[in-house]
C-alpha positions as CSV (number, residue, x, y, z in Angstrom):
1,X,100.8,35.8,117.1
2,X,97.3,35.7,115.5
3,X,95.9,36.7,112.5
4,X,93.1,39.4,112.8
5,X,89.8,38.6,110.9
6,X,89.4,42.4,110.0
7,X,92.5,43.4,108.5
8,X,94.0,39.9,107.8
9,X,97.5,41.3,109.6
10,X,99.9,39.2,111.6
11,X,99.2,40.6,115.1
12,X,102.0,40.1,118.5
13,X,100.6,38.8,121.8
14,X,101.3,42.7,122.8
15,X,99.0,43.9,120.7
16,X,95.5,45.6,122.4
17,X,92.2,44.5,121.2
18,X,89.3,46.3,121.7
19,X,85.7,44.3,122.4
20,X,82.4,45.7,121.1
21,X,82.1,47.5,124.6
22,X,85.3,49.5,123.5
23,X,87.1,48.2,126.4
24,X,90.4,47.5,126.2
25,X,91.4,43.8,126.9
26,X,92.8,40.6,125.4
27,X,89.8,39.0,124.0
28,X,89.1,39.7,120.0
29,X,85.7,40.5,119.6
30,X,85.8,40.2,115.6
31,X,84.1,43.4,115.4
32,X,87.1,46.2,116.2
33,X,90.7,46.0,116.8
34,X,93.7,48.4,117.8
35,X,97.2,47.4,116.4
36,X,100.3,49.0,117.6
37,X,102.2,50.3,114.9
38,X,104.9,53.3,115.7
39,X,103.4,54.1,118.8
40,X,100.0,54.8,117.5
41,X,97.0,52.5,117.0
42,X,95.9,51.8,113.7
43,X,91.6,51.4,113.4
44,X,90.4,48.7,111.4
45,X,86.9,48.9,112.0
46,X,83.3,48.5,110.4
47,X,83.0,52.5,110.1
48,X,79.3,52.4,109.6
49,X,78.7,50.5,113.1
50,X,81.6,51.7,115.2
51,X,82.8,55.2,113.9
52,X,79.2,56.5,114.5
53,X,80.0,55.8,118.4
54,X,80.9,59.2,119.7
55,X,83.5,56.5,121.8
56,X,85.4,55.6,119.2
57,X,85.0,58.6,117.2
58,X,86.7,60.4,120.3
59,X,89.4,57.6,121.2
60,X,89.9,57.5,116.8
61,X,91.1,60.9,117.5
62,X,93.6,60.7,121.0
63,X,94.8,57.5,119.3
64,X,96.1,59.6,116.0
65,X,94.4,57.3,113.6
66,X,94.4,57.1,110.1
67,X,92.3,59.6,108.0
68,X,88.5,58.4,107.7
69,X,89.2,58.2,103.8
70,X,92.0,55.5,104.3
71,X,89.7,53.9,107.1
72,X,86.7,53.7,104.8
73,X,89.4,51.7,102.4
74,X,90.5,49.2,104.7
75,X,86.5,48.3,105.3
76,X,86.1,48.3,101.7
77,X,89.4,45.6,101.1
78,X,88.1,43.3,103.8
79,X,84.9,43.3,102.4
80,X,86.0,42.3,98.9
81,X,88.7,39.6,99.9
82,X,91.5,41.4,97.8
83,X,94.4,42.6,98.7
84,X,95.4,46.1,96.8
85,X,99.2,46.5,96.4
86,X,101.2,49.9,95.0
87,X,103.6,48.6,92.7
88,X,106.9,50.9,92.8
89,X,109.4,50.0,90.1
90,X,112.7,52.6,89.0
91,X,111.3,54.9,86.4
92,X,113.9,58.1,86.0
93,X,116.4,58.0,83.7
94,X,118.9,60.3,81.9
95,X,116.7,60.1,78.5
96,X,113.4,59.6,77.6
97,X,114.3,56.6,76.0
98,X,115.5,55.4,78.8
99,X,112.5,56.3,80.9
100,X,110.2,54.3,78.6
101,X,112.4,51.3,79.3
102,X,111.8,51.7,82.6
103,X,107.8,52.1,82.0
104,X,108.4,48.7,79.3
105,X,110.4,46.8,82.5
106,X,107.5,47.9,85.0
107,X,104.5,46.8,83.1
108,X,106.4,43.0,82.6
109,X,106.9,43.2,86.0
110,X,103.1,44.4,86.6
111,X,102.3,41.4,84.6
112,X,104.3,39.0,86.3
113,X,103.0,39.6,89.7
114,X,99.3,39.5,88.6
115,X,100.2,36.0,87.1
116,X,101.9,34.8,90.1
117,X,99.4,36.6,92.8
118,X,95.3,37.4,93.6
119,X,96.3,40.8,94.5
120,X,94.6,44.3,92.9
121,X,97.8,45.9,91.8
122,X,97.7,49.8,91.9
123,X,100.4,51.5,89.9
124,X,99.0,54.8,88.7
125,X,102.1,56.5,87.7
126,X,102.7,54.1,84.9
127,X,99.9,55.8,82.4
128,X,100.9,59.2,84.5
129,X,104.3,59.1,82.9
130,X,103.3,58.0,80.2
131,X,101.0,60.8,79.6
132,X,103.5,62.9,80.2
133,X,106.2,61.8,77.7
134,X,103.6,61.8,75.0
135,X,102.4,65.1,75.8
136,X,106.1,66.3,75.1
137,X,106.5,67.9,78.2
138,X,109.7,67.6,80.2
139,X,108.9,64.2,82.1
140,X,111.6,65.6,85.3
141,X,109.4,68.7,85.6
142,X,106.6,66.6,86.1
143,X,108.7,64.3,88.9
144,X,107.6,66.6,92.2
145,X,103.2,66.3,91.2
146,X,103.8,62.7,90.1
147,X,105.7,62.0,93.2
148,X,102.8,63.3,95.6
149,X,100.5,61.5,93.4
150,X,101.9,58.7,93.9
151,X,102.2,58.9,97.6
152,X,98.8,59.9,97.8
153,X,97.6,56.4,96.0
154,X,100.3,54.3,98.3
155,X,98.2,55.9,100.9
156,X,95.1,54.1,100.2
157,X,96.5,51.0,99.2
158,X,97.0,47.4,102.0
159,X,100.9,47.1,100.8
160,X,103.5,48.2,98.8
161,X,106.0,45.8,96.6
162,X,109.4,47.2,95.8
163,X,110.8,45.6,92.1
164,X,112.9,46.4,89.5
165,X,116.5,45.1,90.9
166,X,117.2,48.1,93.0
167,X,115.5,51.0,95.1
168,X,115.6,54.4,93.6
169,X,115.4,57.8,95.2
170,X,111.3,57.5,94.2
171,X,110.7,54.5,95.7
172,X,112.9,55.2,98.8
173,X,109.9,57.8,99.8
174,X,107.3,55.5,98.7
175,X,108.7,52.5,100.7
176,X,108.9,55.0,103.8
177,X,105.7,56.4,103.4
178,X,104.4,53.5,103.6
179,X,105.8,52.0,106.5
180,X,104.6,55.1,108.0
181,X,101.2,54.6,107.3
182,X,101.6,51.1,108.5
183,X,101.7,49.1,105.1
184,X,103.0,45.9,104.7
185,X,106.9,46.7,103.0
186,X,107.0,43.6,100.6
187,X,110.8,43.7,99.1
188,X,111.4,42.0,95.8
189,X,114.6,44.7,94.8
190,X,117.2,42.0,95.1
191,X,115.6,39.9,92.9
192,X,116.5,41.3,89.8
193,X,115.8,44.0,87.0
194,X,113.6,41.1,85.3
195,X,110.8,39.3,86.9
196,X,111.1,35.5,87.7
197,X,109.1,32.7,85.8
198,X,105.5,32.5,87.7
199,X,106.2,30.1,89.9
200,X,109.5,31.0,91.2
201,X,107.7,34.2,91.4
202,X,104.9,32.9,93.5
203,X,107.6,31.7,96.5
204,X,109.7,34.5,96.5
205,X,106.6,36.9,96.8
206,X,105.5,34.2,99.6
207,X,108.2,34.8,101.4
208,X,108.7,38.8,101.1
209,X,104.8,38.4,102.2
210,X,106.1,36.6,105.4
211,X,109.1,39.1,106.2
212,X,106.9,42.6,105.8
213,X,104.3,40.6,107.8
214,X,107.2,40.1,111.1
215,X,108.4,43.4,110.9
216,X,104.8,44.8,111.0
217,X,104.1,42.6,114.1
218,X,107.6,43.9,115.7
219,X,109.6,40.9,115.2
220,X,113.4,40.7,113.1
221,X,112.8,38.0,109.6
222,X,114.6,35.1,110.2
């Protein structure tokens, strides 16, 4: 495996690289690359140089690519260096008391990560619900817009980090969106309602890192 200089993903041998003369081949040009991911290629690309090609613009299209918006992301995180991860923690609960626990336990675990990582962390539907409760309204009402919202931002995002000691029902469609979308799955839901000190932190979320990373490249963690 080798590690892409565009998109900073783990790539198989397997994997087809395009050259800057958009022919397919082994050799990485540095300046676009194909990655197989569910049968489909995934662009990472500088849009402004390659996307103008009526080429690429045509083989974007028989390849079933990723929307130009989501493209225009990717150049803009490899540009800046930093990695932007969707943070999905359980938020539902039988009472709103118990839903604000939830939005309390997310934001020490949206705290914990930032101290133990360089990441941008994305987690949107953390003033969403709270919004909601505080407007009054009936926060399980709201679940179905706050939902697509929230698949809409895992969209844009390089990754997606599952926390909070267990997957909900929520986070089950974010996880598998996703994946879909070809994000990195990092899994931190065994390791407990409550975040880790900073350091322990650090190596667990090191080695999450390295299992999403072998599943993306096709390959079983060890």
């Amino acid at each position: 495996m080798a590690t892409c200089p565009n998109c900073r993903r783990l790539h198989a041998a397997s994997s087809a690289y395009v050259g800057d003369e958009g022919g397919l081949g082994s050799a990485h040009s540095g300046a676009v690359c194909y990655v197989a991911i569910d049968g489909h290629d995934a662009y990472c690309a500088d849009l402004a140089a390659d996307l103008a090609r009526k080429a690429d613009a045509e083989l974007l299209a028989a390849a079933r690519c990723f929307p130009v918006g989501l493209l225009a992301r990717v150049n803009t995180t490899r540009a800046t260096g930093k990695l932007v991860v969707y943070l999905a923690h359980p938020v539902g609960a039988a009472t709103v008391d118990g839903v604000r626990a939830n939005l309390a336990r997310a934001k020490r675990w949206l705290w914990a990560v930032r101290r133990a990582t360089e990441w941008s962390i994305c987690a949107p539907w953390i003033p969403s619900v709270e919004a909601v409760l505080d407007s009054g309204a009936d926060e399980s009402a709201e679940r179905a817009r706050g939902l697509a919202d929230d698949l809409a931002a895992v969209e844009r995002c390089d990754a997606i980090a599952l926390v909070g000691g267990r997957v909900s029902s929520g986070m089950a469609m974010e996880r598998d969106h996703a994946a879909a979308c070809g994000l990195r799955v990092i899994d931190l839901s065994d390791e407990g309602e409550e975040p880790e000190p900073p350091a322990m932190l650090k190596m667990l979320i090191a080695s999450a890192e390295l299992a999403a990373e072998l599943v993306l490249a096709g390959e079983e963690p060890r």
